[in-house]
TORLOPA-207244 format. One record per residue (C-alpha): residue number from 1; residue in one letter; chain; x, y, z. Coordinates in Angstrom, 2 decimals. Each point is the difference from the previous one (the first is absolute). Example, Ala and Ser with C-alpha at 12.3 -4.5 7.8 and 13.67 -1.06 7.14 Angstrom:
(1; "A"; "A"; (12.30; -4.50; 7.80)) (2; "S"; "A"; (1.37; 3.44; -0.66)) 
END
This chain:
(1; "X"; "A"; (-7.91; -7.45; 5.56)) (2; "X"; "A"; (-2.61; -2.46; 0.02)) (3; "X"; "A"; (-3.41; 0.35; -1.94)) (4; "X"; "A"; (-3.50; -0.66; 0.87)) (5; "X"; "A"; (-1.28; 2.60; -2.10)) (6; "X"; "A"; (-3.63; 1.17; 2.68)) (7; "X"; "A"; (-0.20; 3.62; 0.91)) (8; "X"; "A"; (-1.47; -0.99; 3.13)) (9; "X"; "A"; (2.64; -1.86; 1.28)) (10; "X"; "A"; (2.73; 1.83; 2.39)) (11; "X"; "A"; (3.14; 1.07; -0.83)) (12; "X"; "A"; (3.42; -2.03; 0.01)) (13; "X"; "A"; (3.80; 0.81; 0.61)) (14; "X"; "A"; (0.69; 1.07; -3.72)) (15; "X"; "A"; (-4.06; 1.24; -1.03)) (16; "X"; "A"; (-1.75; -3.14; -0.95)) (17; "X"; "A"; (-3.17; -0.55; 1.19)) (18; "X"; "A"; (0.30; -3.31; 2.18)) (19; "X"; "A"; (-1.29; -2.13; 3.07)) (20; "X"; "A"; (-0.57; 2.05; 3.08)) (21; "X"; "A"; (3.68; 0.32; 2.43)) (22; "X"; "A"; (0.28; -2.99; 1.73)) (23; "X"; "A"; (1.58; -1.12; 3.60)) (24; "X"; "A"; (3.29; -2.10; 0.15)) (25; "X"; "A"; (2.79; -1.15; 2.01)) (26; "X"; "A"; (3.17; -0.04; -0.74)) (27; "X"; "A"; (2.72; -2.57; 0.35)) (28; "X"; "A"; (3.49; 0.62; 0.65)) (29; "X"; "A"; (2.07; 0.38; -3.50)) (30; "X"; "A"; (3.09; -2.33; 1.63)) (31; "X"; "A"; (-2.38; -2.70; 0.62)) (32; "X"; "A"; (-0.76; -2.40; -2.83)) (33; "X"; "A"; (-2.67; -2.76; -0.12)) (34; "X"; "A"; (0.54; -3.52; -0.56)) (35; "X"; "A"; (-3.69; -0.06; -0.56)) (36; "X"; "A"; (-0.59; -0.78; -4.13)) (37; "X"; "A"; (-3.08; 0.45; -1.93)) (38; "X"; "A"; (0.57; -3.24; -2.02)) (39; "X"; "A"; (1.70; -3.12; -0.39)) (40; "X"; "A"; (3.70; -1.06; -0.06)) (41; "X"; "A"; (3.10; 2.36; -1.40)) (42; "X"; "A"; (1.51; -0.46; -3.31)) (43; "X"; "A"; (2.76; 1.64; -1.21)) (44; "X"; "A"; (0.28; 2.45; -2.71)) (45; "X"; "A"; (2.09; 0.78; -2.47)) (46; "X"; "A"; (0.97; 3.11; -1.86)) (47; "X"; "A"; (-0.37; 0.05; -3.67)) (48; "X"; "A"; (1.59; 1.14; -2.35)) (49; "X"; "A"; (-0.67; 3.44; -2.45)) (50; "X"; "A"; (-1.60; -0.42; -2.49)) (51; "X"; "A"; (0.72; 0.84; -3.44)) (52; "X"; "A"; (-2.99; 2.07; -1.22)) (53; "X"; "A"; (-1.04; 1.44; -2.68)) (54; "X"; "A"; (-1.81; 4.18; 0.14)) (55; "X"; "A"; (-3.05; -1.66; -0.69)) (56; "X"; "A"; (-1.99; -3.07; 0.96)) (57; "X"; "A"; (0.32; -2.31; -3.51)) (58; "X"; "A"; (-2.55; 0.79; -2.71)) (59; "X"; "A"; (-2.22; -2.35; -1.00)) (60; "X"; "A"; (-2.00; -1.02; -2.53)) (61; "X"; "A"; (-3.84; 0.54; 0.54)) (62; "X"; "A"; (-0.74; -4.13; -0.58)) (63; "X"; "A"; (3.14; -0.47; 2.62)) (64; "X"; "A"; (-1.47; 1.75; 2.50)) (65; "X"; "A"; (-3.14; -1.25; -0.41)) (66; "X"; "A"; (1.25; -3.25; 0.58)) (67; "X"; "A"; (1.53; 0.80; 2.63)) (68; "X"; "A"; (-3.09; 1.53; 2.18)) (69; "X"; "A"; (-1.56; -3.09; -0.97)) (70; "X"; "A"; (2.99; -1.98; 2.02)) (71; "X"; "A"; (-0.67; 2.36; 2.83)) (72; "X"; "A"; (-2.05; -1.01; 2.62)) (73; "X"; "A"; (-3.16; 2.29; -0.86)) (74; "X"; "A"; (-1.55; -0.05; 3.27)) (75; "X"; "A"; (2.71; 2.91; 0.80)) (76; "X"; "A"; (-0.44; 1.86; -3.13)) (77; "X"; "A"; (-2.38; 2.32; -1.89)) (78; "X"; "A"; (0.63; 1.96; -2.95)) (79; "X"; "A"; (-1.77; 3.83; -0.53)) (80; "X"; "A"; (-1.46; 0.63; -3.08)) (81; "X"; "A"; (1.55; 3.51; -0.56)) (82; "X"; "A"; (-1.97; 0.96; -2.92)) (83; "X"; "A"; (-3.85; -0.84; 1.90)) (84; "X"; "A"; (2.12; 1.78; 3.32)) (85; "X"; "A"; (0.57; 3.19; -2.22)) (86; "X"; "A"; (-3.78; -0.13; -0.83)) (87; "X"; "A"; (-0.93; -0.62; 3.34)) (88; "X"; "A"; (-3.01; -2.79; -0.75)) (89; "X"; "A"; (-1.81; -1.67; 3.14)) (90; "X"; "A"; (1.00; -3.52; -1.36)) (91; "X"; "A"; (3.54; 1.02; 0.38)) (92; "X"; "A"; (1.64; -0.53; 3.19)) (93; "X"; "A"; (1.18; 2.82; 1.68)) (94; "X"; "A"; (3.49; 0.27; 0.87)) (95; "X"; "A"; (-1.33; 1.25; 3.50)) (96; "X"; "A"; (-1.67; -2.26; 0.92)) (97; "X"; "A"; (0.40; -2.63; 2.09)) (98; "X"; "A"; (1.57; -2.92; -1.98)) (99; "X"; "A"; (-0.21; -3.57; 1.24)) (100; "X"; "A"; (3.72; -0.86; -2.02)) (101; "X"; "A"; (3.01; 2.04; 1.15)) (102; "X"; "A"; (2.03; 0.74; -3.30)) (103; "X"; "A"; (-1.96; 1.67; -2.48)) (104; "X"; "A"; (2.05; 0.28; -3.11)) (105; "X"; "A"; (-0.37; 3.39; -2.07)) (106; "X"; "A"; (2.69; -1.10; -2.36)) (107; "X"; "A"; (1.73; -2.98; -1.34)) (108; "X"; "A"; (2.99; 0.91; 0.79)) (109; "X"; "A"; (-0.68; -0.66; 3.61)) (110; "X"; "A"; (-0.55; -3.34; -0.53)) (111; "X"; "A"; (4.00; -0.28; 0.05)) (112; "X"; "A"; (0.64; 1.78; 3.43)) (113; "X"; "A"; (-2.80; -2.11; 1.46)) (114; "X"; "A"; (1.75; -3.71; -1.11)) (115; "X"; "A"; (-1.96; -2.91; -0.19)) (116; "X"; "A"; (-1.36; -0.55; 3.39)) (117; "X"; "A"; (-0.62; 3.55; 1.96)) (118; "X"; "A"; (-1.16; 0.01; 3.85)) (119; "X"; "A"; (-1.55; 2.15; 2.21)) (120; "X"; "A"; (0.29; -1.16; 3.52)) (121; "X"; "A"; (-0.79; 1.34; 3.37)) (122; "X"; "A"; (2.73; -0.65; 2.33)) (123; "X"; "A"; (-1.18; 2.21; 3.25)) (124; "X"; "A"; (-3.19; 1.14; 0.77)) (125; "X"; "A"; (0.40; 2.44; 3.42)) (126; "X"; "A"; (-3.76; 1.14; 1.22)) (127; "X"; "A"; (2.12; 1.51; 2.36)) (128; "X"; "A"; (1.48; 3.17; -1.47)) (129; "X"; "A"; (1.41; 1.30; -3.48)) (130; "X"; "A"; (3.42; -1.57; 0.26)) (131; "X"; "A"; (0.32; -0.32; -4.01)) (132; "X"; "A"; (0.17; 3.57; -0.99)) (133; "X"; "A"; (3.28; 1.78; -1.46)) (134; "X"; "A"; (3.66; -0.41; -0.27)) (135; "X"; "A"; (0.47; -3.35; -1.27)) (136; "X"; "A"; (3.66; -1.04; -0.36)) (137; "X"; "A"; (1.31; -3.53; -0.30)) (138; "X"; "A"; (3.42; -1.00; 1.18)) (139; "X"; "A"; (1.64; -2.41; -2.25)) (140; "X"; "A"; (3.18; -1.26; 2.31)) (141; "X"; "A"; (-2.84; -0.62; 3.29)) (142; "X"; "A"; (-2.98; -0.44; -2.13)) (143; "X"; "A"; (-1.93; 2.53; 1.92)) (144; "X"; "A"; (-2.64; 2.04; -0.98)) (145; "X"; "A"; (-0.58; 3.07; 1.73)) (146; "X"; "A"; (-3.55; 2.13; 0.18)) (147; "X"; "A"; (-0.93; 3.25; 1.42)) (148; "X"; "A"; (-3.45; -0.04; 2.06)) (149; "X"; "A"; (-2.79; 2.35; -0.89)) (150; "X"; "A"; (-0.45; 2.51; 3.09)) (151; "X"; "A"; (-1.07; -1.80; 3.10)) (152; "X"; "A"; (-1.29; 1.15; 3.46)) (153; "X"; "A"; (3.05; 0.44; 3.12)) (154; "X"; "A"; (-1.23; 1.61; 2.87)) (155; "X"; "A"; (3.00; 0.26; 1.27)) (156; "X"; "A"; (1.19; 3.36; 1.28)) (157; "X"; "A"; (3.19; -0.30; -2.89)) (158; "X"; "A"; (-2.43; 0.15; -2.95)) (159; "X"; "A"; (-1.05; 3.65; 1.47)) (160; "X"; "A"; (1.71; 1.67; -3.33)) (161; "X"; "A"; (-1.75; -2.56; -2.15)) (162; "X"; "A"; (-3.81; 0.46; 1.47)) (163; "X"; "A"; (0.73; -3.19; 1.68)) (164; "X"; "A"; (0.40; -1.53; -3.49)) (165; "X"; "A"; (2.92; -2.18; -0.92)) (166; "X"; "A"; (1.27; -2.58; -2.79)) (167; "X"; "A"; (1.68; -3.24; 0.50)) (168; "X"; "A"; (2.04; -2.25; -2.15)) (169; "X"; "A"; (-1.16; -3.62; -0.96)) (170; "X"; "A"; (3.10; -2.33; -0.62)) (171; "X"; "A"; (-1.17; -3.26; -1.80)) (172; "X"; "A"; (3.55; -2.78; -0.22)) (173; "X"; "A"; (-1.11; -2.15; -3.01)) (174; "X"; "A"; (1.34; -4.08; 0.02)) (175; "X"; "A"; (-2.32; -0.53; -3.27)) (176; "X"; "A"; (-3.03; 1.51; -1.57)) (177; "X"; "A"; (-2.23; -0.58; 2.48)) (178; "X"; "A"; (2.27; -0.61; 3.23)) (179; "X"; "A"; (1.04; 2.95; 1.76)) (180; "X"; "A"; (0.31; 1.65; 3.39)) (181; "X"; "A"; (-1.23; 3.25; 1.09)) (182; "X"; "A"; (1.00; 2.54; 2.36)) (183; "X"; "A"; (-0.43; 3.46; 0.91)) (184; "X"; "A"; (2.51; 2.85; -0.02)) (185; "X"; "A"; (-0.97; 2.64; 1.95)) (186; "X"; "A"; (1.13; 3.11; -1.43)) (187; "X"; "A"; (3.50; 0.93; 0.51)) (188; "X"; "A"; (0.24; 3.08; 1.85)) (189; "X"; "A"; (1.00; 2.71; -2.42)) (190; "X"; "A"; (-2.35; -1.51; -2.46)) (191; "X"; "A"; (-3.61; 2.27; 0.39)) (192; "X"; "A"; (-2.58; -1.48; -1.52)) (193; "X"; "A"; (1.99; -2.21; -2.58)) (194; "X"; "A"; (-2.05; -0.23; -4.02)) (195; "X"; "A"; (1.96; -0.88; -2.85)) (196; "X"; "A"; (3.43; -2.39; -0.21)) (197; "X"; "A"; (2.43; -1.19; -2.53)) (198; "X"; "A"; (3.30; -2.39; 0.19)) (199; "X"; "A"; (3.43; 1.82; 0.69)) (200; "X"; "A"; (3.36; -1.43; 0.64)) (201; "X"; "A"; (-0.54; -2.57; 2.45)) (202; "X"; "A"; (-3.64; 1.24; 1.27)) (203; "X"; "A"; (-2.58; 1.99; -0.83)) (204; "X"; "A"; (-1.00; 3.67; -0.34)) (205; "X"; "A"; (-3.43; 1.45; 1.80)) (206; "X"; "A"; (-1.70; 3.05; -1.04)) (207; "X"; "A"; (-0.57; 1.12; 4.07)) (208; "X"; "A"; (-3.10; 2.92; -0.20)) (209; "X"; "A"; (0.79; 1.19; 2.95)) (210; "X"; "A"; (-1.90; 2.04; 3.49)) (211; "X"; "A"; (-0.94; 3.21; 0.97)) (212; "X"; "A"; (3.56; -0.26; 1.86)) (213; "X"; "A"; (1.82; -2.21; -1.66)) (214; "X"; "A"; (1.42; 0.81; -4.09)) (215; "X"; "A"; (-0.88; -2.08; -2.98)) (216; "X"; "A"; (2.32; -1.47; -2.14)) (217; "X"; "A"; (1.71; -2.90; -1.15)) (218; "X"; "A"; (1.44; -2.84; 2.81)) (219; "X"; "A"; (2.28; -3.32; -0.99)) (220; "X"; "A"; (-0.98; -3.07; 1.86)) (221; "X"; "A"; (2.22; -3.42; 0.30)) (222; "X"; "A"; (-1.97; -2.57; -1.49)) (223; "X"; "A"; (1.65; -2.20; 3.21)) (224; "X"; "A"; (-1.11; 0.35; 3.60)) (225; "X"; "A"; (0.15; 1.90; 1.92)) (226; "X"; "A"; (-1.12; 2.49; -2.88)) (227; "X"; "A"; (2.29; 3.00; 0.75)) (228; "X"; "A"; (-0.80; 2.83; -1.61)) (229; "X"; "A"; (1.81; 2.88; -1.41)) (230; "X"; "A"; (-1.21; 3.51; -1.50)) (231; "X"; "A"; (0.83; 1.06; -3.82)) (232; "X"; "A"; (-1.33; 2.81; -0.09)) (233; "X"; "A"; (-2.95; 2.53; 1.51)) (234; "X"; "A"; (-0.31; 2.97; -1.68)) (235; "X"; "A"; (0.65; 2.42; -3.20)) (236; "X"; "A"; (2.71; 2.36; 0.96)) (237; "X"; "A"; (-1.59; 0.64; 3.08)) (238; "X"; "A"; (-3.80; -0.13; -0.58)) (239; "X"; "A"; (-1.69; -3.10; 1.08)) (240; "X"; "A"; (-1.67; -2.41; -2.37)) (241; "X"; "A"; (-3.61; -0.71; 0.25)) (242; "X"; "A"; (-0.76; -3.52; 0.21)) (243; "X"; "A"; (2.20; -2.25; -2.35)) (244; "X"; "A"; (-1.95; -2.67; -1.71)) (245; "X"; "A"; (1.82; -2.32; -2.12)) (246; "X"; "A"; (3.81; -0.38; -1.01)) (247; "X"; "A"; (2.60; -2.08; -2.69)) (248; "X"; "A"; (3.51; -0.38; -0.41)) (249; "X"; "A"; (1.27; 1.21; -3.37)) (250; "X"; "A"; (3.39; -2.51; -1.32)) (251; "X"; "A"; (1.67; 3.14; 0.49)) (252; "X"; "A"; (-0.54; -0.43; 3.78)) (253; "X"; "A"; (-1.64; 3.67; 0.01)) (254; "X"; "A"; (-3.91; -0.73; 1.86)) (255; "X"; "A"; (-2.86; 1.75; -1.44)) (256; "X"; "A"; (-3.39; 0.42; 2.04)) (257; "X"; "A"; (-3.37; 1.66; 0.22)) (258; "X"; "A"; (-1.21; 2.00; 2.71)) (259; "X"; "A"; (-3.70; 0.79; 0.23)) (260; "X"; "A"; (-1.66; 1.75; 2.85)) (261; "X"; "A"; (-2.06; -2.68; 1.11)) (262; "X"; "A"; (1.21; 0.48; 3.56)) (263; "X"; "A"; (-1.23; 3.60; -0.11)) (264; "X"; "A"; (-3.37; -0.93; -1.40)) (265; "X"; "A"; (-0.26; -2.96; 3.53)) (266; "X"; "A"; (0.64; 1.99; 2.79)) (267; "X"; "A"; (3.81; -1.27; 0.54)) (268; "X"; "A"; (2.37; 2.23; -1.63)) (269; "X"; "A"; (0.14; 4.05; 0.00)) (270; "X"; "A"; (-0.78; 2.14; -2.87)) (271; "X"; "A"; (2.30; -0.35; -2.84)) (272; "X"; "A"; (2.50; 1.95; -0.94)) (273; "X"; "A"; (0.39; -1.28; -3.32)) (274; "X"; "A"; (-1.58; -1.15; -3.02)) (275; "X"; "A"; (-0.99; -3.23; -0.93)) (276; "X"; "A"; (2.74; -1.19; -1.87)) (277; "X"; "A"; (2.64; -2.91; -1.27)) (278; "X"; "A"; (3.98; 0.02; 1.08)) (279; "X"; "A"; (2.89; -1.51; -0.63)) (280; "X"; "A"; (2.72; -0.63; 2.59)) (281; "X"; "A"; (3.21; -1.03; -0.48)) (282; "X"; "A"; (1.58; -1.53; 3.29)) (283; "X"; "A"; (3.60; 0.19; -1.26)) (284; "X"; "A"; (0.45; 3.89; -0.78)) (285; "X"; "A"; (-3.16; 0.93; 2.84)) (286; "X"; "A"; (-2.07; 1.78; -3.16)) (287; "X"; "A"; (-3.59; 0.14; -0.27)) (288; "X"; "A"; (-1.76; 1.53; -2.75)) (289; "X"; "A"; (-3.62; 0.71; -1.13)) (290; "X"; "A"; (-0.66; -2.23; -2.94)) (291; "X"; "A"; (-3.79; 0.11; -0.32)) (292; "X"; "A"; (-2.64; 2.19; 1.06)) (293; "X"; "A"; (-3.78; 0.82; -1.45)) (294; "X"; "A"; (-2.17; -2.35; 1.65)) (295; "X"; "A"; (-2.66; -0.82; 1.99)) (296; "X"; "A"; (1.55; -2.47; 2.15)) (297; "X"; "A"; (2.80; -1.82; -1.24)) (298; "X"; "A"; (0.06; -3.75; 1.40)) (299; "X"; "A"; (1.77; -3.02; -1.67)) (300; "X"; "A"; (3.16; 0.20; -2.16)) (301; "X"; "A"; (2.04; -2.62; -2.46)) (302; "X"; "A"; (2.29; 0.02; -2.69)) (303; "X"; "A"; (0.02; -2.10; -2.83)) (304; "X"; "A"; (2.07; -2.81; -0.39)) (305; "X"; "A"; (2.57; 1.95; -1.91)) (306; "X"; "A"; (-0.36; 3.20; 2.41)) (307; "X"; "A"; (-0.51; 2.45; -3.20)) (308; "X"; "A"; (-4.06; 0.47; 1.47)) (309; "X"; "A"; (-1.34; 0.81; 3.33)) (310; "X"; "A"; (-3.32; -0.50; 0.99)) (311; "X"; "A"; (-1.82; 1.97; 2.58)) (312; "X"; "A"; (-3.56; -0.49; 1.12)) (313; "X"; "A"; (-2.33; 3.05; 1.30)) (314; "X"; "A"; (-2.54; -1.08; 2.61)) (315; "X"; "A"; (-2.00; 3.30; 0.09)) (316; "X"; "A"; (-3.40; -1.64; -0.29)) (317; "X"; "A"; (-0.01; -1.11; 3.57)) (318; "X"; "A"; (1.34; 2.37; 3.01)) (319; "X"; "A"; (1.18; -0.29; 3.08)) (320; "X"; "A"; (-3.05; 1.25; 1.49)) (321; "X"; "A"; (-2.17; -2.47; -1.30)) (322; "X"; "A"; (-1.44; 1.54; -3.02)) (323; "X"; "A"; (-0.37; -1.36; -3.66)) (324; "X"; "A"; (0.08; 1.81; -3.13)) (325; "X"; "A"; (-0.06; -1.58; -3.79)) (326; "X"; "A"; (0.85; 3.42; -1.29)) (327; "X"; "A"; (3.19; -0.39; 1.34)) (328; "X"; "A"; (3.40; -2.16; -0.99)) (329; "X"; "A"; (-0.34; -3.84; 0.13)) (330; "X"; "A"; (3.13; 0.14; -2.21)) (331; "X"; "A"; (3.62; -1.46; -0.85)) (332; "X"; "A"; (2.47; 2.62; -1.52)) (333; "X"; "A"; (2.94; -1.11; -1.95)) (334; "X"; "A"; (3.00; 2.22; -0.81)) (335; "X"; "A"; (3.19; -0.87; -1.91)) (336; "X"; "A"; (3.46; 0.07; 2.12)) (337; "X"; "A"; (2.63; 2.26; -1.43)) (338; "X"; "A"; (3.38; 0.77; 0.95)) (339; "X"; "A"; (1.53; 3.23; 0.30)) (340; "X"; "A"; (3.50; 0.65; 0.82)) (341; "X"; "A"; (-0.09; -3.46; 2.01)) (342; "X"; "A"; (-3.42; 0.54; 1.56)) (343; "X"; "A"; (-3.18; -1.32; -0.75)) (344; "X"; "A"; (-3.33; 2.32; -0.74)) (345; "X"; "A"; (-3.53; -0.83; -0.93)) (346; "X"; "A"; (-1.13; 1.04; -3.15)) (347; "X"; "A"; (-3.24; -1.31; -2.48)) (348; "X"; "A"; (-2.26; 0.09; 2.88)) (349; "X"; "A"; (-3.49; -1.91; -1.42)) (350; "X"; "A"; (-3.01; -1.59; 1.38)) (351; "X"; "A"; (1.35; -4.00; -0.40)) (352; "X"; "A"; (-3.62; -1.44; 1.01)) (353; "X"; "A"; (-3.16; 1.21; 2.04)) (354; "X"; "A"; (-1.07; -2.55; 2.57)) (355; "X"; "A"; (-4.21; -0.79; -0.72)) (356; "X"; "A"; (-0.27; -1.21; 3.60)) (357; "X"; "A"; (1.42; 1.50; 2.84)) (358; "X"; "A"; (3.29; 1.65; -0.28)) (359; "X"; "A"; (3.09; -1.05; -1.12)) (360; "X"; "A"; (2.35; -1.05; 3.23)) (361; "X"; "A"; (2.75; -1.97; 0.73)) (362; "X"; "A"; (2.24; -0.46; -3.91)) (363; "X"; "A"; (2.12; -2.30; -1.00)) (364; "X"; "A"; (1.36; -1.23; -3.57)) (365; "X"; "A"; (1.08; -3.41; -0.92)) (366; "X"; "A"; (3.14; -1.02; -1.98)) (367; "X"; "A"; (-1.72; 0.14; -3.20)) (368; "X"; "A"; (-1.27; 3.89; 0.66)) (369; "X"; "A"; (-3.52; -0.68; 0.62)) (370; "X"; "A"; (-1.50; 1.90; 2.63)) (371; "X"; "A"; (-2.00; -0.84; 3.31)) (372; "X"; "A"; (-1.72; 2.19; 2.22)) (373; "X"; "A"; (-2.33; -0.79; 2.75)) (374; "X"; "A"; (-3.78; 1.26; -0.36)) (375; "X"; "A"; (-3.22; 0.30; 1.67)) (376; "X"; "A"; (-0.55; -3.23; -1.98)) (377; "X"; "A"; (3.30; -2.07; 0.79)) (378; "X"; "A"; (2.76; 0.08; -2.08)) (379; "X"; "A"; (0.02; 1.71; -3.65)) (380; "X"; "A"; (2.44; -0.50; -2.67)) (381; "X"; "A"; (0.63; 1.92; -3.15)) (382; "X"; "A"; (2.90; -0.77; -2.47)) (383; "X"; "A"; (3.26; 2.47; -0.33)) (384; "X"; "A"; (-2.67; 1.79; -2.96)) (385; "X"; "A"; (-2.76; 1.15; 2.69)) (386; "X"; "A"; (-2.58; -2.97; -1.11)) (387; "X"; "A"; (-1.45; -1.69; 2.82)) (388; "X"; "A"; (0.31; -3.36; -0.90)) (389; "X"; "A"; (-1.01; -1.96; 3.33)) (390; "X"; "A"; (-1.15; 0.26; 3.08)) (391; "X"; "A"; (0.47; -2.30; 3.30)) (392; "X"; "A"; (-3.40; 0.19; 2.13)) (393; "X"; "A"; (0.41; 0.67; 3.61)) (394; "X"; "A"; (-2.80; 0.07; 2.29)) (395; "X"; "A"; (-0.33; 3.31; 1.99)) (396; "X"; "A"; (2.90; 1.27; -2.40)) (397; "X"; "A"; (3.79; 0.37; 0.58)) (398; "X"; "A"; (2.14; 3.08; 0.58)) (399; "X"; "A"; (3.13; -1.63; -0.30)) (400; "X"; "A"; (2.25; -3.31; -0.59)) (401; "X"; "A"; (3.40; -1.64; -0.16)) (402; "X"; "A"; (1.53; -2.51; -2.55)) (403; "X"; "A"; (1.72; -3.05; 1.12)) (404; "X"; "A"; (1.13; -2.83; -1.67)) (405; "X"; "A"; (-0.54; -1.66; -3.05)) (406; "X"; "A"; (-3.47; 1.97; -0.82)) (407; "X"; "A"; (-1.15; 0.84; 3.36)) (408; "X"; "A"; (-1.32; 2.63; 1.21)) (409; "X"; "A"; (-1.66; 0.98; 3.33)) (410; "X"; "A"; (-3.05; 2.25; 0.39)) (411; "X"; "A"; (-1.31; 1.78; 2.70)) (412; "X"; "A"; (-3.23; 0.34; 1.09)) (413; "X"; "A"; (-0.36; 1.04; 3.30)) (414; "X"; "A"; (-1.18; -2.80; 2.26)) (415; "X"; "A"; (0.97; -2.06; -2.88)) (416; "X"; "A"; (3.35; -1.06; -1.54)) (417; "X"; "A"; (-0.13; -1.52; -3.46)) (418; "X"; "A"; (2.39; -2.21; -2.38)) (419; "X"; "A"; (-0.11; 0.05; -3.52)) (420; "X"; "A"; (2.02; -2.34; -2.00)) (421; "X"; "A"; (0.85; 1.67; -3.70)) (422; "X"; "A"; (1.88; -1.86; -2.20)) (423; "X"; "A"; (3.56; -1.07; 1.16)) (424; "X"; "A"; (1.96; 2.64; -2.32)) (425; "X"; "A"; (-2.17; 2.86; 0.79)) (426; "X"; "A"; (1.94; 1.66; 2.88)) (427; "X"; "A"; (0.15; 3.17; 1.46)) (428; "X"; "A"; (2.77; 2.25; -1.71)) (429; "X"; "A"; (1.23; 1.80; 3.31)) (430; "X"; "A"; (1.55; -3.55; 1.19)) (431; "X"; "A"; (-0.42; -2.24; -3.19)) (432; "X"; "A"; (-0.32; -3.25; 2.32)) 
END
């Protein structure tokens, strides 16, 4: 789900409150373009794992002074927490627009940024919203794949979506900033695809599904031609509503959220369950309730060490196009406890309360700090709940994707971003 945080806007596939549905055409998924945006290829390696610690390293306050100083400040700004508590009219607010794109709430973010953080825009598509959702980088190809925000098809297949549909960017990286992209036109059991994460050899999509066709979870080869096979569609026999986001647990068991987004647009049928959080295990065919209570469950994560899982709640913005502060802008975390060789949720607590936006797309990195993306870009709090940095965004993020080395990709819509972190903070779900 991506952010731009107006009331008056219209609705989007997962209920932000985006660009007005745009017109595309589609290009054939087996066709590839020799077309780049930039430059020359150069290889790239794999690195290795890296040995880290819980927590970014503690430093001393003069340290980390001198170490902003090194920084190049043009890209920096620090908030003065106590004048923010107090609210004074000299003090920058944390809302407002801010002409440096790492605002530093915290010292300790001074370590995950390294000496020399970027914010670069690598595509900017007046076009339509290409850069919403999924996110999932391919190590082996070096592929990132993104799900669309909902576009305009007139054509008389999108019937069960109200001639809606979502397609799937596919961007082959050579270097930073030299890359190929292509479209993949929705396989054909995946409805209105949202959310992704890496499995096996490919990648998992959250499909929401049509008024005829069932929701549920699809696997797609990360290879062309993109064949696609179904995991699962339903809860001992009752359909889901409209699954939104999904990770693989080391255990191999996949855990997702399902919303009823679809419901709230037009393109799926009245639910017949809850809005809740499940666990599937592909090797024994169970699926089990593992979460429920909230407004609209969205993005999920573990921790590095998988003993927390973190849930956001989207309920301030709905489907229909309404916002409301009273409701949850919020990330849940639970412990993970095992019972007679199964894991439950337990210790459920409010982790952090997003102060722009709502909380979307979550990730952690391999020292347990944790990133969600906000009305505002991309927010950060430490494994304690303190929000120690933030990563500015214009127009706001819903979601993004590690890759190597401290990058990370963030998507905007019509825009595609690269931030450059430093090179040992990495995204725990691939530690690359």
């Amino acid at each position: 789900m991506s952010h731009h945080w107006l009331a008056q806007r219209p609705k989007t596939s997962d209920g932000n409150l985006l660009s007005p549905v745009h017109k595309v055409s589609f290009s054939d998924s087996s066709k590839s373009s020799n077309k780049r945006d930039s430059g020359r290829p150069s290889s790239s390696s794999n690195s290795p794992r890296p040995s880290s610690p819980a927590h970014p390293p503690q430093r001393r306050p003069q340290s980390q002074q001198t170490w902003l100083d090194r920084h190049d400040s043009r890209n920096l700004q620090r908030i003065n927490r106590q004048s923010e508590a107090l609210w004074q009219q000299t003090v920058v607010s944390p809302t407002a627009p801010q002409p440096k794109p790492f605002l530093i709430y915290h010292d300790s973010f001074l370590s995950l940024l390294g000496p020399n953080p970027t914010l670069q825009l690598l595509i900017d598509d007046p076009r339509a919203p290409y850069f919403h959702e999924a996110g999932v980088f391919h190590p082996p190809t070096n592929t990132l794949f993104i799900t669309s925000n909902q576009l305009e098809d007139p054509s008389p297949d999108a019937i069960s979506t109200r001639n809606k549909t979502i397609v799937i960017t596919k961007i082959e990286f050579f270097s930073p900033t030299d890359f190929t992209r292509d479209k993949v036109r929705c396989p054909e059991r995946n409805y209105m695809a949202n959310g992704g994460t890496n499995y096996r050899d490919g990648i998992i999509l959250c499909a929401q599904g049509s008024l005829r066709e069932p929701s549920g979870l699809i696997y797609m080869e990360a290879k062309r031609p993109h064949k696609t096979t179904t995991l699962l569609n339903n809860y001992h026999s009752r359909p889901f509503n409209s699954p939104n986001d999904v990770i693989v647990h080391s255990d191999g068991s996949i855990w997702f959220t399902d919303p009823i987004y679809g419901y709230e647009q037009g393109f799926r049928p009245k639910p017949q369950l809850p809005q809740l959080v499940y666990r599937f295990d592909p090797s024994t065919g169970d699926i089990r309730v593992v979460a429920d209570n909230f407004g609209k469950p969205n993005g999920l994560c573990f921790s590095p060490d998988e003993n927390t899982l973190y849930i956001t709640d989207t309920d301030l913005i709905h489907g229909d196009g309404t916002t409301d502060y009273r409701r949850a802008a919020t990330i849940y975390a639970y412990n993970v406890l095992w019972e007679q060789g199964s894991p439950f949720l337990a210790n459920r607590r409010v982790f952090a309360y997003a102060d722009t936006g709502a909380p979307d797309g979550i990730k952690c990195d391999v020292f347990g700090n944790v990133y969600a993306g906000c009305g505002d870009g991309v927010n950060v709090w430490n494994s304690g709940g303190m929000l120690v940095g933030k990563i500015q965004i214009e127009g706001g993020c819903a979601n993004f994707c590690w890759g190597r080395n401290g990058e990370m990709w963030c998507f905007g819509e019509h825009k595609l971003w690269r931030v450059q972190l430093g090179t040992e903070t990495r995204g725990a779900l691939l530690s690359v």
